[in-house]
PDB file with one MODEL, atoms N, CA, C and O in Angstrom:
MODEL        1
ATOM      1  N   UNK A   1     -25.609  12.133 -20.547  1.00  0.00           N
ATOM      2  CA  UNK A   1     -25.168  10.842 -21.007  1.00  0.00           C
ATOM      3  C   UNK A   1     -23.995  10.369 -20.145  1.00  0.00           C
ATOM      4  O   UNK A   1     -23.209  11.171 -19.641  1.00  0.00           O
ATOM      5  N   UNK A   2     -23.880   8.787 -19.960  1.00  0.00           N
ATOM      6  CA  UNK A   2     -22.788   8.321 -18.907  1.00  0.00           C
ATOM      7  C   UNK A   2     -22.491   7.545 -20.239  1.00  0.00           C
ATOM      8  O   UNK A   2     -23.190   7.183 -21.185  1.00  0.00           O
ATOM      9  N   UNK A   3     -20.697   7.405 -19.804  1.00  0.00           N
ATOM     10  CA  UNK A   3     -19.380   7.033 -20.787  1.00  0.00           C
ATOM     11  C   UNK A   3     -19.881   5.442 -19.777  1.00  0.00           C
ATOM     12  O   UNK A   3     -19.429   5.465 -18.632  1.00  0.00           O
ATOM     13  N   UNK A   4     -20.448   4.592 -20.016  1.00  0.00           N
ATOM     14  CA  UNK A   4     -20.575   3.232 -19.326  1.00  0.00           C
ATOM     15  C   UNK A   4     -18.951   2.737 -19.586  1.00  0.00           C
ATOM     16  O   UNK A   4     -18.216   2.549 -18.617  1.00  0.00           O
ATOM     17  N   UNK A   5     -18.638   2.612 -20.494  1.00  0.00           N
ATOM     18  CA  UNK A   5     -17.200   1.475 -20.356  1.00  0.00           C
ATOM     19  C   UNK A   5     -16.490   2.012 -19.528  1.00  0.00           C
ATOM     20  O   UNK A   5     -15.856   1.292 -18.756  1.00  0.00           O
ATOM     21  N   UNK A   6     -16.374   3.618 -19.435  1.00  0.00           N
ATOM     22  CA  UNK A   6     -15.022   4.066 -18.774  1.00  0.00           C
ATOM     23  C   UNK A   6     -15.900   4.372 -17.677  1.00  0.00           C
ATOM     24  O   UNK A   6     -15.619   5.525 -17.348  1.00  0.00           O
ATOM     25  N   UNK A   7     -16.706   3.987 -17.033  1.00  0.00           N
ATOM     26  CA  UNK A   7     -17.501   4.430 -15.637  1.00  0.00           C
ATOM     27  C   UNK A   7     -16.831   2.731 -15.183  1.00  0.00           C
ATOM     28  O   UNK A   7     -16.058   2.781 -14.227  1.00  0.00           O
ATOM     29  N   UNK A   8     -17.073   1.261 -15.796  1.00  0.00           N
ATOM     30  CA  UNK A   8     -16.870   0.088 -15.784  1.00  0.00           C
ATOM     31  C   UNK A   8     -15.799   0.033 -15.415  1.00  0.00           C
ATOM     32  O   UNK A   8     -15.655  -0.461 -14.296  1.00  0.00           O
ATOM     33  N   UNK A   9     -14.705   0.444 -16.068  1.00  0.00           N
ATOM     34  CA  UNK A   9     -13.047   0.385 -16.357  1.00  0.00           C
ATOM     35  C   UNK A   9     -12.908   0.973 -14.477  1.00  0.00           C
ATOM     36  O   UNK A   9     -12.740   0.216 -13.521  1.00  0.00           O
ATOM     37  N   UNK A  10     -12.995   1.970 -14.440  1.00  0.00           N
ATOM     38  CA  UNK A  10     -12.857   2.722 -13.163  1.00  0.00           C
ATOM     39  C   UNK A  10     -13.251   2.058 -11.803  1.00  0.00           C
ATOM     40  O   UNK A  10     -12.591   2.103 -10.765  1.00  0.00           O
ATOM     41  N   UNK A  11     -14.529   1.390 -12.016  1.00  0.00           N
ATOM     42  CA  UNK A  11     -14.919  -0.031 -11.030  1.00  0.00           C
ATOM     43  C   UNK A  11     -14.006  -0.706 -10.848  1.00  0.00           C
ATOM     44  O   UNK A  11     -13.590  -0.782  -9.692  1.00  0.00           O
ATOM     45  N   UNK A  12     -13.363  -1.429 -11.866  1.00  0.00           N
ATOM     46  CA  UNK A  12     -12.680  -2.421 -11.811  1.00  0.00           C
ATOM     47  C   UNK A  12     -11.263  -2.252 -11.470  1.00  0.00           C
ATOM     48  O   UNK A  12     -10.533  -3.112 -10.977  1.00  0.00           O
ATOM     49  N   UNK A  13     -10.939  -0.982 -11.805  1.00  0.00           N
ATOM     50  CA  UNK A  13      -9.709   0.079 -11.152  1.00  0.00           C
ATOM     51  C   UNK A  13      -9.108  -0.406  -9.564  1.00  0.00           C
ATOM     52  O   UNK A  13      -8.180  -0.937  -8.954  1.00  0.00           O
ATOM     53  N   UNK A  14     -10.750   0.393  -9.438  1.00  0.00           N
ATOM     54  CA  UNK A  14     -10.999   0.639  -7.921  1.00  0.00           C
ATOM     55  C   UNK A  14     -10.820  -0.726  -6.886  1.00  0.00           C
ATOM     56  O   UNK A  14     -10.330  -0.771  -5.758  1.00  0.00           O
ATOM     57  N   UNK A  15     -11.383  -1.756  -7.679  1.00  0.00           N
ATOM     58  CA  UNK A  15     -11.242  -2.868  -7.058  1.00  0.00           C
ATOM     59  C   UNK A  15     -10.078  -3.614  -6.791  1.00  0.00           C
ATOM     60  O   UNK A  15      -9.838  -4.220  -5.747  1.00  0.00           O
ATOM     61  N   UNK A  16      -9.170  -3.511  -8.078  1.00  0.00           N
ATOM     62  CA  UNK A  16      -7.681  -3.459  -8.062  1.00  0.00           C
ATOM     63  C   UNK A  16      -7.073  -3.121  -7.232  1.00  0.00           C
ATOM     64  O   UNK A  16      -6.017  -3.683  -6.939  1.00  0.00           O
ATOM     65  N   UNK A  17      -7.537  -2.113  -6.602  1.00  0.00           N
ATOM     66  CA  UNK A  17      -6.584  -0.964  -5.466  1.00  0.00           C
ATOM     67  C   UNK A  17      -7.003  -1.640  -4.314  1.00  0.00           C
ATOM     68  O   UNK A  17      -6.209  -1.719  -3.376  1.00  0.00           O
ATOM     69  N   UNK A  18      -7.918  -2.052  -4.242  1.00  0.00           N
ATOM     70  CA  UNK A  18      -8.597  -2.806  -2.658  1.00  0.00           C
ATOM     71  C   UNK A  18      -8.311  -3.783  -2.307  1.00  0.00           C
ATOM     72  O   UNK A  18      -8.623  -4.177  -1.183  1.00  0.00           O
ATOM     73  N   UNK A  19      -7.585  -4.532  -3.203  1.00  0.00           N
ATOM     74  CA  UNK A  19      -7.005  -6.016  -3.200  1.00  0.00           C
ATOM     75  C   UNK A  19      -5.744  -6.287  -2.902  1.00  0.00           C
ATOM     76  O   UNK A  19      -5.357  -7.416  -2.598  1.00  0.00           O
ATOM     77  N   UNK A  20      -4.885  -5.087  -2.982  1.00  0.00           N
ATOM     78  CA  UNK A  20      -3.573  -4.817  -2.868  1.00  0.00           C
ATOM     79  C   UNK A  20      -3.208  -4.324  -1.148  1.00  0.00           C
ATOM     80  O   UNK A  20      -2.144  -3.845  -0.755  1.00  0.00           O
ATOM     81  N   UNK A  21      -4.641  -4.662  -0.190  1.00  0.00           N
ATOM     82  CA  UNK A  21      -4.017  -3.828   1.136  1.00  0.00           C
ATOM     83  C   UNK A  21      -4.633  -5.572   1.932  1.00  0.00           C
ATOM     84  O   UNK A  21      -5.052  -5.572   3.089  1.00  0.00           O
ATOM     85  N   UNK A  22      -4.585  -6.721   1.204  1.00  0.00           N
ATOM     86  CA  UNK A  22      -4.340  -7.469   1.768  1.00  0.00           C
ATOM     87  C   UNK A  22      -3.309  -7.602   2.585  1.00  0.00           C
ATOM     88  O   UNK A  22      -3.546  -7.880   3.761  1.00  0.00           O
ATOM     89  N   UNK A  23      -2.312  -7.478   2.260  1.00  0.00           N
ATOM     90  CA  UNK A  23      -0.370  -7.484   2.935  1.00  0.00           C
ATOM     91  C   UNK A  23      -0.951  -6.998   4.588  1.00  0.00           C
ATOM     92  O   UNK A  23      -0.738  -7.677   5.593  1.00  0.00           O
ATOM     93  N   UNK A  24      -1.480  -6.081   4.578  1.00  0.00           N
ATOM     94  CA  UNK A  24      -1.961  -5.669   6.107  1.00  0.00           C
ATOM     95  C   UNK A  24      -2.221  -6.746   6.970  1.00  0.00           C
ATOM     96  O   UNK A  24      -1.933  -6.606   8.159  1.00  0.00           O
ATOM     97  N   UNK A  25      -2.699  -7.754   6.589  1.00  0.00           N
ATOM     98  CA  UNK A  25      -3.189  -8.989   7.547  1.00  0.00           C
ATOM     99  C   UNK A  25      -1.811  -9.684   7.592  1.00  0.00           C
ATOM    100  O   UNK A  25      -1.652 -10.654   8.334  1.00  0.00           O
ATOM    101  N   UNK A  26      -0.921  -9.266   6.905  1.00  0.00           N
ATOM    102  CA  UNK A  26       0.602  -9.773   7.285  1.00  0.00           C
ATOM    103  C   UNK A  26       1.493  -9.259   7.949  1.00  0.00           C
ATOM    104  O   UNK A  26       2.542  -9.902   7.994  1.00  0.00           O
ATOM    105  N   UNK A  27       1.446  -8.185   8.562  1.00  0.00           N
ATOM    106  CA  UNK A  27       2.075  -7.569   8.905  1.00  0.00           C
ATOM    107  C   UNK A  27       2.665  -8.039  10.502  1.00  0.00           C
ATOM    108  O   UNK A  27       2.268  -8.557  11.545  1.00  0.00           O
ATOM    109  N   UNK A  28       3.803  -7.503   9.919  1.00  0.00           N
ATOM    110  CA  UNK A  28       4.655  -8.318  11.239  1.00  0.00           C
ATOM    111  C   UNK A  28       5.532  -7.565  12.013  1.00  0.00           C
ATOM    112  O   UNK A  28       6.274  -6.870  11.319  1.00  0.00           O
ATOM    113  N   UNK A  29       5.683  -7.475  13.087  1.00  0.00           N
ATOM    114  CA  UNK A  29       6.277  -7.241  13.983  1.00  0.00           C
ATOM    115  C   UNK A  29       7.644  -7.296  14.257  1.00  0.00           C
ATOM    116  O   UNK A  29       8.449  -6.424  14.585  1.00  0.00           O
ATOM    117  N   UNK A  30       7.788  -9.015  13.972  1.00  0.00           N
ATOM    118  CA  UNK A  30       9.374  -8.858  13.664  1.00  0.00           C
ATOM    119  C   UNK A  30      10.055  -8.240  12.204  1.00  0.00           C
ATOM    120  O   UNK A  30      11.240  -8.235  11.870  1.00  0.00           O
ATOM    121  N   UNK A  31       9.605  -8.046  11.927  1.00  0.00           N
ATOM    122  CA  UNK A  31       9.908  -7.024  10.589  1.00  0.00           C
ATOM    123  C   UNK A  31      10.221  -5.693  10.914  1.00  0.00           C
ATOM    124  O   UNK A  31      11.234  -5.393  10.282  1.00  0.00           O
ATOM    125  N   UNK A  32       9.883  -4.879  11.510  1.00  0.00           N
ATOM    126  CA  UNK A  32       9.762  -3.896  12.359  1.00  0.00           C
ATOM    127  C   UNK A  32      11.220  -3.704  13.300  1.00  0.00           C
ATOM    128  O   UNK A  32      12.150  -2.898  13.257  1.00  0.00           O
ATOM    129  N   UNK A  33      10.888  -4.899  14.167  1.00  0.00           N
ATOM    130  CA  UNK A  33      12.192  -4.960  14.819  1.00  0.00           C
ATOM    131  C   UNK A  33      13.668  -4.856  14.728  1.00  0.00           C
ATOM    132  O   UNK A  33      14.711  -4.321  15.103  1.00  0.00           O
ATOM    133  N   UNK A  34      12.957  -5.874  13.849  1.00  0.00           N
ATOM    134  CA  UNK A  34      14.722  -5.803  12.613  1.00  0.00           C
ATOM    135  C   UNK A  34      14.871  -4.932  12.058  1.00  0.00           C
ATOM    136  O   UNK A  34      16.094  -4.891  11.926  1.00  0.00           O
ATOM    137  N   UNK A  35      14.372  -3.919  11.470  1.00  0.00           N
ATOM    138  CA  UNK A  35      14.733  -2.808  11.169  1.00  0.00           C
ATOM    139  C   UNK A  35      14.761  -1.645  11.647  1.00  0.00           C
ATOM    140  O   UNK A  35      14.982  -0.567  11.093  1.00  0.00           O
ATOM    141  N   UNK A  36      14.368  -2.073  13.435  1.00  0.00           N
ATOM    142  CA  UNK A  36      15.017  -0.836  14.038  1.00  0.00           C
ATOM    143  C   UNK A  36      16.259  -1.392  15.083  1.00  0.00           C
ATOM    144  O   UNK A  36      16.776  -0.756  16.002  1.00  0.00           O
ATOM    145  N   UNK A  37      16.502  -2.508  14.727  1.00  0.00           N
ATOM    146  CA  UNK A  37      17.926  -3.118  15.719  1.00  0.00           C
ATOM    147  C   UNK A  37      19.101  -2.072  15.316  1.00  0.00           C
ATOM    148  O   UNK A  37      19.320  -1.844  14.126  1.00  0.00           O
ATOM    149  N   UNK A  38      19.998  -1.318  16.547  1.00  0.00           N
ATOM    150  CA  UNK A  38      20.881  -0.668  16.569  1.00  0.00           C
ATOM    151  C   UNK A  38      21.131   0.569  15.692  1.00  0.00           C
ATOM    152  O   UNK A  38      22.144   1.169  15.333  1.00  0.00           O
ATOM    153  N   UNK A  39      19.295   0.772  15.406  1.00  0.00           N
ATOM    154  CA  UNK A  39      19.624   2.108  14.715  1.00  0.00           C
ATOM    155  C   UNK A  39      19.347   3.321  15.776  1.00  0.00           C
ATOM    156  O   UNK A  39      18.373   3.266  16.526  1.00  0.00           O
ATOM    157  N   UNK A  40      20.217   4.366  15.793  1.00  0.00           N
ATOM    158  CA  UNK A  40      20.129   5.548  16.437  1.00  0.00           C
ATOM    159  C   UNK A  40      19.033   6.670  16.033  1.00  0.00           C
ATOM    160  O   UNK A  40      18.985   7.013  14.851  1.00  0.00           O
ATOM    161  N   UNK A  41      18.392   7.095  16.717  1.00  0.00           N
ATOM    162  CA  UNK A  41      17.449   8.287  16.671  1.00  0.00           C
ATOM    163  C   UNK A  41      16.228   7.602  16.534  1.00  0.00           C
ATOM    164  O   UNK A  41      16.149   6.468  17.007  1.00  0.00           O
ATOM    165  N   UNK A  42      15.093   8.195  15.861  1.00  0.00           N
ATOM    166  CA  UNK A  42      13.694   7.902  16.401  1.00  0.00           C
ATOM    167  C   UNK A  42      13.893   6.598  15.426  1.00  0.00           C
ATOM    168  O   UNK A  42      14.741   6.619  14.534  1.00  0.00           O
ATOM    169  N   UNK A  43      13.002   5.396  15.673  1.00  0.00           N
ATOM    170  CA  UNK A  43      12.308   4.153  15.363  1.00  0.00           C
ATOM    171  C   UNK A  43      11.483   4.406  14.287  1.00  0.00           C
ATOM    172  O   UNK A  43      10.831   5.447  14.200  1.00  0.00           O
ATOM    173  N   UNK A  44      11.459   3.264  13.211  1.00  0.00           N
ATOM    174  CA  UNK A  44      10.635   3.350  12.725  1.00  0.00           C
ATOM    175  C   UNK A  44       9.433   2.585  12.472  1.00  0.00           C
ATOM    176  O   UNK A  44       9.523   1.362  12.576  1.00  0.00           O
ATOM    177  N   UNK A  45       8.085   3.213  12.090  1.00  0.00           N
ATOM    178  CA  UNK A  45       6.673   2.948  12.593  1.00  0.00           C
ATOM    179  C   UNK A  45       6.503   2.349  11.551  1.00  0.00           C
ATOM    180  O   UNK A  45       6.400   1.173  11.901  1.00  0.00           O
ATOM    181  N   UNK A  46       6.381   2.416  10.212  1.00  0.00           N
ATOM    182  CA  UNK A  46       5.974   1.463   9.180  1.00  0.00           C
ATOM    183  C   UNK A  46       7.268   0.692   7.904  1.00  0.00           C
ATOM    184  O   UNK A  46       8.155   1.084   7.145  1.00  0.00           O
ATOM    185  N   UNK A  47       6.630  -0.568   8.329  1.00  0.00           N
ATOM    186  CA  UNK A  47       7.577  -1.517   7.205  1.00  0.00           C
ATOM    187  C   UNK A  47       8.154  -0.745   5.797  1.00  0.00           C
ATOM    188  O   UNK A  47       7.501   0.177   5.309  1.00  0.00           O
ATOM    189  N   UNK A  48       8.876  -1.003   5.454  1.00  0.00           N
ATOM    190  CA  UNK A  48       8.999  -0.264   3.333  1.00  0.00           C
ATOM    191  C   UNK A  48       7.956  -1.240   3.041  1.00  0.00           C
ATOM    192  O   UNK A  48       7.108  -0.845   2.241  1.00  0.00           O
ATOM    193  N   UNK A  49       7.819  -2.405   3.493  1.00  0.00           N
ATOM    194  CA  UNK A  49       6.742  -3.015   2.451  1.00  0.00           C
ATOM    195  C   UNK A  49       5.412  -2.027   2.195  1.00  0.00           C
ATOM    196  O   UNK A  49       4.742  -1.950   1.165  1.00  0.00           O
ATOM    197  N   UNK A  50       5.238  -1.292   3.456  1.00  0.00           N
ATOM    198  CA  UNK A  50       3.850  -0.197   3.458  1.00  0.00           C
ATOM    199  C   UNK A  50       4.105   1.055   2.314  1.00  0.00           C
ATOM    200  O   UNK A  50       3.345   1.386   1.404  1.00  0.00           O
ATOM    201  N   UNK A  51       5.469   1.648   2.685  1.00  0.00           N
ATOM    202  CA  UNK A  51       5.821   2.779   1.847  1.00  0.00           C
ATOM    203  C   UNK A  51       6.177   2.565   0.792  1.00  0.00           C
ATOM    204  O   UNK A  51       6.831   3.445   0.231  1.00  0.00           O
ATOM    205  N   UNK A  52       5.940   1.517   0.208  1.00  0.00           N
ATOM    206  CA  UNK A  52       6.380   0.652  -1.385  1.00  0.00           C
ATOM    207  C   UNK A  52       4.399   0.533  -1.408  1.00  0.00           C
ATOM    208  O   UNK A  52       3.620   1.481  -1.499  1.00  0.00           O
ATOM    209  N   UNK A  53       4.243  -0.152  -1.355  1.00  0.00           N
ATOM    210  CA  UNK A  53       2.369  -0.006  -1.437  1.00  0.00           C
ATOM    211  C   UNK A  53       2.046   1.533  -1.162  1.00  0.00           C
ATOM    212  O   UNK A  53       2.104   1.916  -2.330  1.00  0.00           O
ATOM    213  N   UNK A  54       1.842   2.312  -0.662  1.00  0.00           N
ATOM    214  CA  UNK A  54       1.466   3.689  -0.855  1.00  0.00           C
ATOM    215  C   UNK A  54       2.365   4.421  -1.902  1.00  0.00           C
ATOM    216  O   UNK A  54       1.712   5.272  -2.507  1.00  0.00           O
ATOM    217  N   UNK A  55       3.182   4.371  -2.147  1.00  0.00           N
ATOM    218  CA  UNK A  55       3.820   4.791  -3.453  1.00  0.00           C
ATOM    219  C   UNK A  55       2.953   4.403  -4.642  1.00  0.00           C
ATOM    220  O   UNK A  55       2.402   5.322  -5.248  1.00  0.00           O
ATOM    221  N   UNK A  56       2.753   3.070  -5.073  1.00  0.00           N
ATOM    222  CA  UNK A  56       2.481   2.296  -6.184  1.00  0.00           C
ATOM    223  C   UNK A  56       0.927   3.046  -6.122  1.00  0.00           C
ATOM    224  O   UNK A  56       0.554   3.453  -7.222  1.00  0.00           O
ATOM    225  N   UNK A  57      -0.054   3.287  -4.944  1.00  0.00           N
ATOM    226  CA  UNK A  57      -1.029   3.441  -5.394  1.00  0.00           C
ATOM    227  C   UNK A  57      -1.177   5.486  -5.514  1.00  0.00           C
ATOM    228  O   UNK A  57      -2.232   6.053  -5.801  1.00  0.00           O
ATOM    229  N   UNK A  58       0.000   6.130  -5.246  1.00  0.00           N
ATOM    230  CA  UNK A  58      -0.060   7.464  -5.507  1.00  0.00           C
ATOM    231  C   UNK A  58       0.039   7.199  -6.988  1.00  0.00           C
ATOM    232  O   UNK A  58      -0.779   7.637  -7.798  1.00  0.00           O
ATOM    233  N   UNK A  59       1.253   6.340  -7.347  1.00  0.00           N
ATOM    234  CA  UNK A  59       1.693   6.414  -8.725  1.00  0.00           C
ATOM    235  C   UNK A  59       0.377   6.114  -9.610  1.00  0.00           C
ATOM    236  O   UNK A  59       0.149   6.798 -10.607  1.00  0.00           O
ATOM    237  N   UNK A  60      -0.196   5.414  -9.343  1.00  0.00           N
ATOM    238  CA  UNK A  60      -1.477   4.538 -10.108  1.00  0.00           C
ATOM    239  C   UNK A  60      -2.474   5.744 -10.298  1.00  0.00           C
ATOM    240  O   UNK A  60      -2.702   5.998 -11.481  1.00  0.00           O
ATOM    241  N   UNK A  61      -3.177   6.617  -9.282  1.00  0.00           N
ATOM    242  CA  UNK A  61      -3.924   7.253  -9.310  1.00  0.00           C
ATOM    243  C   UNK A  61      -3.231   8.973  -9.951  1.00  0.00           C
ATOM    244  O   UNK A  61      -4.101   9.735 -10.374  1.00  0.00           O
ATOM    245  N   UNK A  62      -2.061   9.382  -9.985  1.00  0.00           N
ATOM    246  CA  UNK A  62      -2.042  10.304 -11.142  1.00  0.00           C
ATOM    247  C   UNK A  62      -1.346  10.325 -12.261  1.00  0.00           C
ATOM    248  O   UNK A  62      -1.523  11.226 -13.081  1.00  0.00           O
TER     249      UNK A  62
ENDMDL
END
């Protein structure tokens, strides 16, 4: 036997999560920049806006 609502619920989950990596088509460069102006040691490769979105969806999924 399949639990249909909570197989449904989980679809619609899922779809939730896929909608949220729009921001990617925004991603900017000068954003980047600016946050590595006059900082010392290695550069950094991804925005917080990214490591704020991968957080939210670790948090979501346990």
């Amino acid at each position: 036997m399949t639990d249909w609502p909570s197989y449904n619920r989980s679809l619609i989950r899922c779809s939730k999560i896929l909608y949220t990596y729009a921001f990617l088509d925004k991603w900017n460069d000068m954003v980047l920049a600016k946050m590595n102006e006059n900082k010392k040691g290695k550069k950094f490769i991804y925005q917080d806006s990214f490591i704020l979105v991968i957080g939210y969806v670790r948090v979501y999924f346990q």
